[in-house]
C-alpha distance (Angstrom), angle and dihedral (degrees) to the residues before:
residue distance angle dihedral
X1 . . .
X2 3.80 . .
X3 3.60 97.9 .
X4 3.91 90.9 53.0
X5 3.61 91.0 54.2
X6 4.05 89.3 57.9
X7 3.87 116.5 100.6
X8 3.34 107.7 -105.5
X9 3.53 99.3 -103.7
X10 4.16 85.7 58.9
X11 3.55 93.6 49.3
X12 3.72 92.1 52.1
X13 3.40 82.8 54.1
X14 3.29 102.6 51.8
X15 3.78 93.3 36.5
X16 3.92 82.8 61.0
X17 3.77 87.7 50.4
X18 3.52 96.1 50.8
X19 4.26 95.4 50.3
X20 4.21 88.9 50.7
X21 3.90 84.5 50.2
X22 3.93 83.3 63.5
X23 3.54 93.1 77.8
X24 3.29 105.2 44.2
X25 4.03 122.2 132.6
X26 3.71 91.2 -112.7
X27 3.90 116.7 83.5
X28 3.74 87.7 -154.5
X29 3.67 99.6 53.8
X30 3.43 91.3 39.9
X31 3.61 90.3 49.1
X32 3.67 91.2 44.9
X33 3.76 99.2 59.1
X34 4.21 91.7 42.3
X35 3.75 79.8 62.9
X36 4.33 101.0 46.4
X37 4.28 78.9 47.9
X38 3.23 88.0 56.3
X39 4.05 103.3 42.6
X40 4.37 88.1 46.1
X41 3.53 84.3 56.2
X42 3.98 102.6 -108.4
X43 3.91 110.6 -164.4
X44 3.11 94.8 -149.2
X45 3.88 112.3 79.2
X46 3.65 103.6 169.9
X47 3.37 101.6 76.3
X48 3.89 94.8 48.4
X49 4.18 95.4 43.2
X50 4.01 83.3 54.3
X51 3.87 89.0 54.6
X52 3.58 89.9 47.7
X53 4.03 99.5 48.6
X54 3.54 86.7 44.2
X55 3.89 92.7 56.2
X56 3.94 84.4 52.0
X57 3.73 81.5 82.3
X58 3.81 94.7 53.6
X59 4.01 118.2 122.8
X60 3.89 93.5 -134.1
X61 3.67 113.3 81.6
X62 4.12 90.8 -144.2
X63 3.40 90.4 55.9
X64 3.78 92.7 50.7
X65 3.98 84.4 48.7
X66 3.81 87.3 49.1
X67 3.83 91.5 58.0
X68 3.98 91.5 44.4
X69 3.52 93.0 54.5
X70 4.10 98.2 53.7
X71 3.87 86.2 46.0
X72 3.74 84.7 48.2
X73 3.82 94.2 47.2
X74 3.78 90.9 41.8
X75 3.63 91.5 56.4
X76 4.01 120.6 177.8
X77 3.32 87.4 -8.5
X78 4.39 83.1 72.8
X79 3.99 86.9 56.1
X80 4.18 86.6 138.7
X81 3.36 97.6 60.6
X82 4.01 97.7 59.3
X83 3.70 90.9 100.0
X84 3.31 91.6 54.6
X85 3.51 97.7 44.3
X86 4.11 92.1 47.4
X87 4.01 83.7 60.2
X88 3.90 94.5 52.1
X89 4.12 83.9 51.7
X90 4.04 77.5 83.5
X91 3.93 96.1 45.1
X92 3.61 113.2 135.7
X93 3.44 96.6 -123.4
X94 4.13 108.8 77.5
X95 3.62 101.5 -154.6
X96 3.90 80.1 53.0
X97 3.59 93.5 58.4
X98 3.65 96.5 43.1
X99 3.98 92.2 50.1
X100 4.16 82.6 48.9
X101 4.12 91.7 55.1
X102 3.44 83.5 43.8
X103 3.79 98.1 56.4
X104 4.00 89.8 42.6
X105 3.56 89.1 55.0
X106 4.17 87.8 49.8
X107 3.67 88.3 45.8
X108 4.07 107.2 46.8
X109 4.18 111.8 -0.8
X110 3.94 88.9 -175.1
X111 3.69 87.7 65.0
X112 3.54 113.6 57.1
X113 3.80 103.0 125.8
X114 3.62 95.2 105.4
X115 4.05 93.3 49.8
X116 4.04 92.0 61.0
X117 3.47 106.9 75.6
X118 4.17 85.5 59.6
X119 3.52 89.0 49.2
X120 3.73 91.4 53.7
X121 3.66 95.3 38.1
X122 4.10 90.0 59.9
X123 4.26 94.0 38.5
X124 3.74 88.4 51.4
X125 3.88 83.9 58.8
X126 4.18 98.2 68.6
X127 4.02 90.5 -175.3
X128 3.84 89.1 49.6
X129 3.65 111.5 147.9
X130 4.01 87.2 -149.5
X131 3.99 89.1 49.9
X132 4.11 88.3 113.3
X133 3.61 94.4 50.4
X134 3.38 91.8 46.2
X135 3.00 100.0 56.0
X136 3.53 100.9 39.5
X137 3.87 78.7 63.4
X138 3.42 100.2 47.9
X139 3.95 88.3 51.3
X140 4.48 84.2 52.5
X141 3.96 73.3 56.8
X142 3.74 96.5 61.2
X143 4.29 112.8 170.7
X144 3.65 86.9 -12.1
X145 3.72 93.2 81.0
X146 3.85 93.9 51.7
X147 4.33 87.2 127.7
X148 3.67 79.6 65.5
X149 3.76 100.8 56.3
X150 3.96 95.0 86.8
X151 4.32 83.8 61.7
X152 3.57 93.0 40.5
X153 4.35 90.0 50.5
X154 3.69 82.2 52.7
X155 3.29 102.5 53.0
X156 4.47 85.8 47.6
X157 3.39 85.1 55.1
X158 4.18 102.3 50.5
X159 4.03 97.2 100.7
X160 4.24 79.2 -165.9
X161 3.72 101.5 54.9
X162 3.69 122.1 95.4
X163 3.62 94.9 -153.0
X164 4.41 92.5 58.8
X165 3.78 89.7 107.8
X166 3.68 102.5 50.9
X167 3.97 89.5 33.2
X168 4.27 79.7 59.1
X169 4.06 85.8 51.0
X170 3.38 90.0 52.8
X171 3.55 104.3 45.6
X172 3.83 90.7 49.3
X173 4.12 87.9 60.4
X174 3.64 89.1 50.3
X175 3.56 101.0 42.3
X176 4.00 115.0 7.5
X177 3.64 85.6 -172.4
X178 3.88 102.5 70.1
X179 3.74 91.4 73.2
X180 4.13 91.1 136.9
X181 3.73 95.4 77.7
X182 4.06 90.0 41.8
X183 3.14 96.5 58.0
X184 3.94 99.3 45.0
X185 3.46 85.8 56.8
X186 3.81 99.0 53.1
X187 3.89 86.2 47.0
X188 3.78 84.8 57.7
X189 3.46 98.1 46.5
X190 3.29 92.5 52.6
X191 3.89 97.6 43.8
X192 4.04 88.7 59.3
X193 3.71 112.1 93.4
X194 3.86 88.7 -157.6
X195 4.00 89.7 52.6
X196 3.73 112.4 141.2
X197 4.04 115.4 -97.0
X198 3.84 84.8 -154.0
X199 3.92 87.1 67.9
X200 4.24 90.1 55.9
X201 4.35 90.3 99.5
X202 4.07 94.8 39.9
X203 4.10 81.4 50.9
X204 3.38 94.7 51.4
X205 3.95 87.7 36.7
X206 3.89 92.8 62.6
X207 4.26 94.1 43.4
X208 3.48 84.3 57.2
X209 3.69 85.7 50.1
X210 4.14 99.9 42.1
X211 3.73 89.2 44.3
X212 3.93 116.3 177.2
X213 3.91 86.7 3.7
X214 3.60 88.5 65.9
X215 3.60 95.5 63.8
X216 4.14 91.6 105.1
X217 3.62 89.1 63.6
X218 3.18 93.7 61.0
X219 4.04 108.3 90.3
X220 3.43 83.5 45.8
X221 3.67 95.7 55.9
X222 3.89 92.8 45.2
X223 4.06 90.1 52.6
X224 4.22 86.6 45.0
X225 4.39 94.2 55.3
């Protein structure tokens, strides 16, 4: 907001600033002033998607993020750093990877063979930490991640795992067809006595979703509230 309150002779200036700060020794800095390009709404997108693969590289995981996000935020517009983004999909860091499926997604949706085996990788893991942000993902996915449905009717069907009732959200966006195991697990849920409260709007979310089909749920909802 500051810069765009400059004269423009100032904001040329610092403009000018800001692209020599790109090639600074530090990562962060250099980092740091590929993303303030970006935000002031630099036309020039090269020079700050370069900065950004190259931080890719970068020991610290945050700075990795850092780089994943302006990519992310840049969107198609970051088309040449897909390669490098692709290799970071094997990162050691898993948040990392997710963030980097997530940004390939952002930048090309037609092209999201490469992104799937992470996606599978953290489903297949039902006490995943990341589970909500991968599945929020794999919802961005819609149909396209049909090859993921047999994780995702896993998942639904793990009476242990906290995540069954967003998992059954999920699957219905990718395939409203597999309704079965969604509703099973919503007659479940509701047939616990210790079922979360929290879960009340996603329950009512996915009737809303199953419709007419949900209609065996029903008793079981009435005993439940």
């Amino acid at each position: 907001r500051a810069m765009y309150d400059q004269t423009p002779k100032v904001r040329t200036e610092l403009m000018a600033l800001l692209a020599t700060a790109l090639d600074d020794p530090e990562a962060a800095i250099r980092l740091s002033a590929a993303e303030v390009l970006y935000n002031v709404g630099t036309k020039e997108y090269g020079p700050v998607v370069a900065v950004s693969v190259k931080a890719l590289d970068e020991k610290e995981a945050a700075v990795r993020l850092r780089a994943i996000h302006v990519l992310h935020e840049i969107g198609p517009n970051a088309g040449a750093a897909r390669t490098a983004l692709i290799k970071t999909l094997d990162d050691t860091d898993p948040l990392v990877q997710l963030r980097a499926a997530s940004a390939l997604f952002t930048i090309d949706p037609a092209k999201i063979e490469p992104i799937l085996p992470v996606l599978k990788k953290n489903l297949d893991k039902h006490d995943n930490a990341l589970m909500p942000e991968t599945l929020m993902l794999v919802t961005r996915l819609g149909a396209a991640a049909r090859p993921l449905v047999p994780s995702l009717v896993a998942l639904v069907e793990d009476k242990q795992s906290k995540h069954r009732l967003l998992a059954a959200q999920t699957l219905l966006k990718v395939d409203p067809k597999r309704t079965e195991p969604v509703l099973q697990a919503i007659v479940d849920t509701l047939a616990d006595p210790k079922w979360n409260r929290a879960e009340e709007d996603r329950v009512m979310q996915i009737l809303r979703q199953l419709g007419p089909i949900a209609r065996p749920a029903l008793p079981a909802l009435h005993q439940a509230l």
